[in-house]
C-alpha positions in Angstrom: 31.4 -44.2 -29.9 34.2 -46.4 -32.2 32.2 -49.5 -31.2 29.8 -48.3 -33.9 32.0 -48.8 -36.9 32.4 -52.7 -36.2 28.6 -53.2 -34.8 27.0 -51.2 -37.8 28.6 -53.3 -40.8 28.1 -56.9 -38.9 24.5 -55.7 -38.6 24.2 -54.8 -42.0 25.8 -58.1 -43.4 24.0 -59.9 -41.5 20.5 -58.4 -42.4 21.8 -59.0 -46.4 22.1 -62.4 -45.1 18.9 -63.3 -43.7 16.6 -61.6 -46.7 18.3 -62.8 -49.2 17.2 -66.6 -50.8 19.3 -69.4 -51.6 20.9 -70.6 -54.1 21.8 -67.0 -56.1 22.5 -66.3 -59.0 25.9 -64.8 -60.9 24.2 -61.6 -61.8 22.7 -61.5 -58.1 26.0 -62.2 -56.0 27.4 -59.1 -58.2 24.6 -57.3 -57.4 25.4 -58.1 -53.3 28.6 -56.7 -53.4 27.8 -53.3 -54.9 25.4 -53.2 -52.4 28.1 -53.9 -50.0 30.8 -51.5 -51.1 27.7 -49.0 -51.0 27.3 -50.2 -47.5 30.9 -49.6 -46.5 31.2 -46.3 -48.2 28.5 -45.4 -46.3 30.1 -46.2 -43.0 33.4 -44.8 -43.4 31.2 -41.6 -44.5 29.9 -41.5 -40.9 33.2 -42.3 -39.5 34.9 -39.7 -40.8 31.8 -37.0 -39.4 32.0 -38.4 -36.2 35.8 -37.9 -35.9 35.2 -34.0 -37.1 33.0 -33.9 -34.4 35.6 -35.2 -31.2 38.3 -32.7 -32.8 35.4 -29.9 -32.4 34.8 -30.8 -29.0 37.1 -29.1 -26.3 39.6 -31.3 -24.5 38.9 -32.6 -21.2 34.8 -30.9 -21.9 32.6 -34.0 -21.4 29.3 -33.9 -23.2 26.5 -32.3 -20.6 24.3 -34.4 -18.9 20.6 -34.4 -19.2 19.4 -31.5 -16.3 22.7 -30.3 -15.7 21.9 -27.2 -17.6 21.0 -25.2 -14.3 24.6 -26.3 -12.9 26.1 -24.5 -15.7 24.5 -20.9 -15.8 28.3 -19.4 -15.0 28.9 -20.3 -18.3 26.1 -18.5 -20.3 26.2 -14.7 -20.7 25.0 -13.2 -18.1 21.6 -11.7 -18.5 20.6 -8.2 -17.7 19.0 -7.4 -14.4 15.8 -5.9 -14.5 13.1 -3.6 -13.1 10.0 -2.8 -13.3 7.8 0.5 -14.3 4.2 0.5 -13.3 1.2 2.4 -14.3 -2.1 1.9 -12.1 -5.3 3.2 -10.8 -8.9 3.7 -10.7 -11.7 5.5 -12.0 -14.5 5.6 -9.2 -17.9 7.4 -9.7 -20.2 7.6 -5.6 -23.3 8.6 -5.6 -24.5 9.5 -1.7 -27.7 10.1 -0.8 -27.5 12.1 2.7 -30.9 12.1 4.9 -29.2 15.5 6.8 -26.7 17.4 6.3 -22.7 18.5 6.7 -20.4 21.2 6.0 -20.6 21.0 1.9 -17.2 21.3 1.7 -16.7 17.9 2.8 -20.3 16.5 1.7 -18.6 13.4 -0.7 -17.5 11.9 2.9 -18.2 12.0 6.1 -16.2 13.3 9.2 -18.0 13.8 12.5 -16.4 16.9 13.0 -18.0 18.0 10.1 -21.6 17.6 11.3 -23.2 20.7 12.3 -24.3 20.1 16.1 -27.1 23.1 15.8 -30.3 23.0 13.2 -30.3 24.4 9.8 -26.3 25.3 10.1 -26.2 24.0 6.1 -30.0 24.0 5.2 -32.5 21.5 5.6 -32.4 17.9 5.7 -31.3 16.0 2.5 -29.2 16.1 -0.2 -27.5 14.1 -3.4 -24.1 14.4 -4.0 -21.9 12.9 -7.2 -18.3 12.6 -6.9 -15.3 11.5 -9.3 -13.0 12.8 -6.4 -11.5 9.0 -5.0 -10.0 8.7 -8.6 -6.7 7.7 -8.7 -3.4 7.2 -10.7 -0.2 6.5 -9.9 3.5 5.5 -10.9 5.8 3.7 -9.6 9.4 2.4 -10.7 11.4 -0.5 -9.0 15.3 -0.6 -10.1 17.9 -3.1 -9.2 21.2 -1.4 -7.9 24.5 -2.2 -6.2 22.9 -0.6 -3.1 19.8 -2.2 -3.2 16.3 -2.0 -5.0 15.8 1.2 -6.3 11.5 2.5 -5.8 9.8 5.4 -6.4 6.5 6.0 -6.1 4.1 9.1 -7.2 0.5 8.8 -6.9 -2.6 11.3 -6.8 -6.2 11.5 -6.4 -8.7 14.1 -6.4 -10.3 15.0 -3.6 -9.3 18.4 -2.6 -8.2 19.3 1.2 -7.7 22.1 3.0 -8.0 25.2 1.0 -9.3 23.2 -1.9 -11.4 21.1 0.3 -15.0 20.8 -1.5 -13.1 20.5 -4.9 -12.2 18.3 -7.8 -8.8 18.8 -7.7 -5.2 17.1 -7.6 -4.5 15.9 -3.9 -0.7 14.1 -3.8 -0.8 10.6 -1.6 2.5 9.2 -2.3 5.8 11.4 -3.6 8.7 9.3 -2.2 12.0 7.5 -3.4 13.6 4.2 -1.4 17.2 2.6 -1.6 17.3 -0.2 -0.2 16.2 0.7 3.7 16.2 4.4 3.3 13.4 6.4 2.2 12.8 9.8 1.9 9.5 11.9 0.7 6.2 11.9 1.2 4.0 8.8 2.2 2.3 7.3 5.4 3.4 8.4 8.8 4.8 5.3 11.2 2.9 6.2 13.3 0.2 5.0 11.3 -1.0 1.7 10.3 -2.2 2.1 6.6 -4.0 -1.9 7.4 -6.2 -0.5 10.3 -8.6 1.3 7.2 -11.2 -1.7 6.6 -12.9 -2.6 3.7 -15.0 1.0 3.2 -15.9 2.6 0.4 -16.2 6.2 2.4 -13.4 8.0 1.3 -12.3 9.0 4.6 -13.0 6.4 6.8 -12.6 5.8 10.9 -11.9 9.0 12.6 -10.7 6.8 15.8 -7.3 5.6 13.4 -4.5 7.5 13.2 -4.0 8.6 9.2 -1.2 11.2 8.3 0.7 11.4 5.4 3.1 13.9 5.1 7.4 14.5 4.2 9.9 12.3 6.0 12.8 10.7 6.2 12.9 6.7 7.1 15.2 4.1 7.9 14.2 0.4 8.3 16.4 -1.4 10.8 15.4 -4.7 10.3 12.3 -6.2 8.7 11.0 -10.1 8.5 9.3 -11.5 10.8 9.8 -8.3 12.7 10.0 -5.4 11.5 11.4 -2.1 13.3 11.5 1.7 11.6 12.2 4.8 12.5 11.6 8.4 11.0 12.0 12.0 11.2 8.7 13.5 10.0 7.4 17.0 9.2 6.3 18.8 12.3 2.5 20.9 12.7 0.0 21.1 14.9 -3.8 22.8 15.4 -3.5 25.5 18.1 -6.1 27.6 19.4 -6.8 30.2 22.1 -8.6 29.7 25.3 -11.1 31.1 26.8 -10.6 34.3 28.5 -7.4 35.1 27.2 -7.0 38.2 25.2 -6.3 37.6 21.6 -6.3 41.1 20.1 -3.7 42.2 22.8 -1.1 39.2 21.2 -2.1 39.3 17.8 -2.0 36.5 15.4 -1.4 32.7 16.8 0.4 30.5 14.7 2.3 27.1 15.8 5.7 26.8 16.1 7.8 24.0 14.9 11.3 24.1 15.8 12.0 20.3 15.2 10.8 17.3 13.5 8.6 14.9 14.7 10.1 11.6 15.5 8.5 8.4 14.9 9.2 4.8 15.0 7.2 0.8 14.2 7.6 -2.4 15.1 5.8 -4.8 13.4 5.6 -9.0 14.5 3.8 -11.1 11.5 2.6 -14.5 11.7 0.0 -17.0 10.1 -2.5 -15.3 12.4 -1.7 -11.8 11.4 0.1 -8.9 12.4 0.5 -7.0 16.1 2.3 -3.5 15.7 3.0 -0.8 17.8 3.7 2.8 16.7 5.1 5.8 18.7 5.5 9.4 18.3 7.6 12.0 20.4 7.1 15.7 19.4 7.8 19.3 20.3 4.7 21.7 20.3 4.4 25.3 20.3 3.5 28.5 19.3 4.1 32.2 19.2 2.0 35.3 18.5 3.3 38.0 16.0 1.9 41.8 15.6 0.4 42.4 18.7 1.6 44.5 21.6 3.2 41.7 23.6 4.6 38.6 21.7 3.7 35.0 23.7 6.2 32.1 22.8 6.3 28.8 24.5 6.2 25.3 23.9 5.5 21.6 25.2 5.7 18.0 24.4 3.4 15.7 22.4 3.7 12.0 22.7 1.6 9.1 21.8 1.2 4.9 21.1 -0.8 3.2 18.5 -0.9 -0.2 19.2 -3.1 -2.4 16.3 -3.6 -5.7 14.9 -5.4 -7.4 12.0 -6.0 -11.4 13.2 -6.8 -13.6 10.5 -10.2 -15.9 11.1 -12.2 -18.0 8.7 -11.0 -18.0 5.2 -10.2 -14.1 3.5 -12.3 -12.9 7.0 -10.1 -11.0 9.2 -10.7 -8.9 12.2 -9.1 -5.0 12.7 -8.2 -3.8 16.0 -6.3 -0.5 16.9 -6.0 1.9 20.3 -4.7 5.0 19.8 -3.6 7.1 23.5 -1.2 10.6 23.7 -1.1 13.8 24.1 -1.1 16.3 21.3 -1.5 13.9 18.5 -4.7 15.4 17.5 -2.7 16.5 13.7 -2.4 13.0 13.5 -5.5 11.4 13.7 -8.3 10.4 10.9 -10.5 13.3 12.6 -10.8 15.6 15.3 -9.6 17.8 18.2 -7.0 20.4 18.8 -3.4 19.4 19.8 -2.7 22.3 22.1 -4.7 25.2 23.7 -2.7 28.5 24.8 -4.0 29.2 28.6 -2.5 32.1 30.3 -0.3 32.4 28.1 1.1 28.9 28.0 0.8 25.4 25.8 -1.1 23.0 27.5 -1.8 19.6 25.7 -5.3 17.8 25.3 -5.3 14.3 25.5 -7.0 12.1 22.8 -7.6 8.5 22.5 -9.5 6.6 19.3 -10.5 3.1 19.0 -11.2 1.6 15.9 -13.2 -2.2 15.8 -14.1 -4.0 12.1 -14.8 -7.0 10.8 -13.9 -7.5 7.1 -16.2 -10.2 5.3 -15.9 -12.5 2.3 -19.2 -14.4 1.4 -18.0 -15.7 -1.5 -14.8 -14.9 -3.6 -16.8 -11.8 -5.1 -18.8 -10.6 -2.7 -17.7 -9.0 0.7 -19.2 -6.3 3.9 -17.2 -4.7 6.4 -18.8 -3.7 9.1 -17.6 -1.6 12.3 -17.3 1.0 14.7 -15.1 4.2 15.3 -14.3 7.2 18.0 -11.9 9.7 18.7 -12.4 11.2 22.2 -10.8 14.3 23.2 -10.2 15.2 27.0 -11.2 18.7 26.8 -9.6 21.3 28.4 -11.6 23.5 31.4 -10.3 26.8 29.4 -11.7 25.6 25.7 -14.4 26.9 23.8 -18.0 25.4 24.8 -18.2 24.2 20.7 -14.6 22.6 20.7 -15.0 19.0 19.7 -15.5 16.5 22.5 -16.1 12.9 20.9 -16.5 12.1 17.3 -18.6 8.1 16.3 -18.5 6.4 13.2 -19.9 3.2 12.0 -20.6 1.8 8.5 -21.8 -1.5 7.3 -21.4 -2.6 3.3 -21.9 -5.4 0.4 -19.3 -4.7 -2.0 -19.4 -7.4 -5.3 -16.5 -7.4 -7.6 -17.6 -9.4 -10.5 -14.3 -9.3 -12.1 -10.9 -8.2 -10.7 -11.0 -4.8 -12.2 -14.3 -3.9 -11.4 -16.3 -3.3 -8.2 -20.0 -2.4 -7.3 -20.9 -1.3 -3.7 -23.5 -0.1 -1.2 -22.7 1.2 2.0 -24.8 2.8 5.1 -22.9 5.4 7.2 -23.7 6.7 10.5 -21.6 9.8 12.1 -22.5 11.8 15.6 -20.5 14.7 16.6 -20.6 16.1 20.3 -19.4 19.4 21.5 -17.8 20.1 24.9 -20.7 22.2 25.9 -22.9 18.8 25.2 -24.4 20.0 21.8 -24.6 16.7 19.4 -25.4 16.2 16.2 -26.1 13.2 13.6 -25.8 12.2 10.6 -27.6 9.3 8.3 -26.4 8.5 4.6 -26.1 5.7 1.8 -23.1 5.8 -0.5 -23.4 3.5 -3.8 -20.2 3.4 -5.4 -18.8 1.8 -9.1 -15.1 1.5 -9.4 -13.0 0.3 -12.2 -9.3 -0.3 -11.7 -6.3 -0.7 -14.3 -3.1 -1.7 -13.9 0.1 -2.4 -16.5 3.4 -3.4 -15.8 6.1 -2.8 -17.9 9.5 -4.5 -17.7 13.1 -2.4 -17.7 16.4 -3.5 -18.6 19.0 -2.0 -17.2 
């Protein structure tokens, strides 16, 4: 850097030199050297800056070099981690056109087990239905912590179960908080694969998957490439009395659940897709209370889900799952009883459910799915002749999604429901469907 206060006045010289004519003039050489003793003022001006500058600098600190800005981040500050807070949903409106009829509790979807297998059970053929029920909103919250990432997650829609089944009401998905590989709440079961659902617009779906949400506790072992879970979940199952036992002399049958369910996944992803395999091990059981002799017993539930999603040709991909156990009727999209008291005993009926799609893109905006569903139940000698034997879905759509927040679709559904005693039933319907989806996320410094 000193080289410049001998290069700098040798330049300037010798620029005064070369513009300026020959022969000059008194008046002119005086008029050179003020020009000159401007000159030099000048430099020992920028002399004395740059020498304030090199006392500023730090000693032994060299001047950083161009891109070595990312070597030195330990030097900044250090910035504050943050999270994340989410708002999202959807507004969806269907509009379903049945050509028969199901229970009308449950007429904005259809389950096979809801499809009357005898004439005129809910009135004659036809019927329109409107429903804002799939709605959804949701929260969720993702924190940084010394333990690990911090989630929570709550999320609703509106279509009513159970005892509010045939209304618009609030129905909790999702009520669960995660640290790092511990979760604990509600959400999906493992035994379930939340991926095996295709591309439907039905609210409900295949009744040959397994679809449970409910309370539990979860640890994830490992995940990656593989992935392995396990979980202790909340315990229930459908029981019901046989034929030719004597109700009124035990009173009123209820299940018993002395422990939780356990549950475990493992999960292998690739480029081609996913294989997983879920299994449950249960306790099952019941008792009878208020009647003149009080029946207790109990047996064990068990089952595998094994299921896949295998990538093809572009976006298209292809959804597999095989569902076998006993007692895992609670468990499953649709159908069946887990257990049956004969004699006074538990005795488990065996269920299996196949689900088979094909998810579609024709373009980037327009898709189908199309498929097929059953759950089969191996009925029991002792159950009643209307208990449910086999339950078939299949469905076939062209969803377009002009722009990513918006989605129009129309979808054919066919259900058939058959009884043990061999009574069947059908049911033919078209769903159109309008959907718009939001969703803001909002930064969180901690």
């Amino acid at each position: 850097m000193k080289g410049i206060r001998y290069v700098f006045p040798v330049v300037l010289v010798s620029a005064i030199w070369f513009i300026t004519p020959a022969p000059l003039r008194a008046d002119e050489i005086s008029d050179l050297k003020e020009q000159l003793e401007a000159a030099k003022q000048l430099i020992m001006n920028l002399e004395q800056r740059i020498e304030q500058l090199e006392q500023k600098q730090a000693p032994g600190v060299q001047a950083a070099a161009p891109g070595a800005s990312d070597r030195a981040e330990s030097a900044e500050p250090e910035m504050e981690a943050e999270g994340s807070f989410e708002i999202y949903g959807f507004a969806q409106t269907d509009v379903i056109q049945d050509f028969n009829r199901v229970d009308p509790d449950w007429n904005a979807t259809l389950r096979p087990s809801k499809i009357p297998t005898a004439e005129g059970v809910y009135g004659s053929d036809g019927e329109t239905v409107f429903s804002v029920r799939q709605t959804r909103l949701g929260v969720a919250s993702d924190l940084p912590t010394p333990y690990g990432d911090f989630g929570a997650k709550l999320e609703i829609d509106f279509f009513g179960v159970g005892s509010d089944a045939g209304q618009t009401t609030v129905h909790p998905r999702h009520f669960y908080g995660e640290l790092g590989s511990l979760l604990v709440g509600q959400t999906h079961s493992l035994f379930m694969d939340i991926n095996v659902f295709p591309n439907t617009i039905d609210y409900w779906g295949p009744p040959g998957m397994v679809f449970l949400r409910h309370p539990q506790v979860r640890w994830t072992v490992f995940s990656g490439d593989y992935t392995f879970a396990v979980a202790l979940e909340e315990p229930g199952n459908d029981v019901s009395w046989a034929v030719g036992d004597a109700p009124e002399l035990y009173g009123s049958l209820q299940s018993k659940n002395e422990l939780p369910d356990l549950t475990g996944q493992i999960n292998y992803l690739n480029d081609w897709g996913y294989i997983q395999l879920g299994a449950i091990v249960r306790q099952v059981g019941f008792e009878t209370t208020g009647g003149v002799r009080d029946l207790e017993d109990d047996s064990l539930g068990w089952g595998f889900n094994l299921s896949s999603n295998i990538n093809t040709f572009g976006s298209d991909r292809l959804i597999l799952s095989t569902v076998y156990g006993e007692a895992i009727a609670s468990y499953m999209n649709d159908g069946g009883n887990d257990l049956i008291v004969v004699d006074g005993q538990a005795q488990t009926l065996p269920l299996l459910g196949v689900v088979a799609y094909y998810d579609h893109y024709w373009t980037d905006s327009l898709s189908s799915s199309v498929g097929y569903s059953f759950t089969r139940v191996d009925n029991n000698d002792r159950q009643t002749p209307d208990s449910f034997k086999l339950g078939q879905y299949s469905s076939v759509n062209l969803l377009w999604t002009p722009t990513a927040n918006t989605m129009f679709g129309v979808e054919y559904l066919w259900g058939a429901l058959e009884d043990k005693n061999g009574d069947t039933g059908e049911d033919h319907r078209v769903q159109f469907s309008f959907k718009y989806s939001f969703d803001q996320l909002f930064p969180v410094s901690l």
